[in-house]
C-alpha positions, 0 to 999 in steps of 0.5 A: 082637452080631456082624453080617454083611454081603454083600459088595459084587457086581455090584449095587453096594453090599451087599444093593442090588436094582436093577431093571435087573441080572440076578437070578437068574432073569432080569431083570425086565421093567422099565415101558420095555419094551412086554412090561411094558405087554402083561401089565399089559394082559392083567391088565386085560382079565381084571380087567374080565372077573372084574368083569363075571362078578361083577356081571352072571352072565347077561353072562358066561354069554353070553360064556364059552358056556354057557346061564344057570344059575338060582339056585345055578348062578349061583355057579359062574359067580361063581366063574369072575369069581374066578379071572379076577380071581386071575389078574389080580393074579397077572400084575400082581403078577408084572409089577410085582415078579418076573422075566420068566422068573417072569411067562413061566411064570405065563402058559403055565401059565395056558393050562391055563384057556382049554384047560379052557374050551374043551373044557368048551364044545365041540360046545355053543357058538356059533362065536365063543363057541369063537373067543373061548376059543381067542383067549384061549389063542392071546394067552397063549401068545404073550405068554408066548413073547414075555415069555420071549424075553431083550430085543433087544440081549443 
């Protein structure tokens, strides 16, 4: 059987992956790097919320801006918690495993979430129901740039 191996490159010996090369892609963002540790805490946060909506409905209704729905309507905000949660191990996932480029996309397309949220609960919620979706926006979109920015040095 006639076997081919990649030549040895820039990565060292054939085939090798090593986190602190460039890949196609960009570089990943490696635990020594604060933007690492900036995702994995977004990743938290949106964690902790999807569990809160899971567990507590009533919770996360206060909070995303709406009144509690009774019975079925209860779902929906369940289904909220879901997406919280995917989105969580999508930023973990991509943070731990996949280049910054890959993580900086993830997180600007994810603004579309608060952009939906926030006009889903315009001219309905309080003030600071509002202020929390536009926070949540501002905070994506900043770590997104952040991440997407190559490391001071290069």
């Amino acid at each position: 059987m006639l076997q081919v191996k990649a030549p040895a490159g820039r990565l060292g010996h054939a085939g090798a992956m090593d986190r602190t090369h460039s890949e196609p892609g960009g570089p990943r963002l490696a635990p020594t790097d604060l933007r690492f540790w900036a995702v994995l805490a977004l990743a938290l946060a949106f964690l902790a919320l999807g569990a809160l909506f899971l567990a507590v409905p009533e919770a996360g209704a206060l909070i995303y801006g709406i009144p509690e729905p009774a019975g079925s309507g209860r779902t929906a905000l369940r289904a909220i918690g879901a997406r919280d949660i995917a989105l969580a191990l999508y930023l973990a996932g991509l943070a731990l495993f996949s280049t910054r480029r890959a993580v900086a996309v993830v997180l600007g397309a994810s603004l579309v979430i608060p952009a939906c949220d926030l006009a889903l609960v315009a001219g309905s919620a309080a003030w600071w129901q509002v202020a929390l979706h536009a926070l949540s926006a501002g905070v994506l979109a900043l770590v997104a740039v952040w991440v997407a920015r190559p490391p001071m040095g290069r």
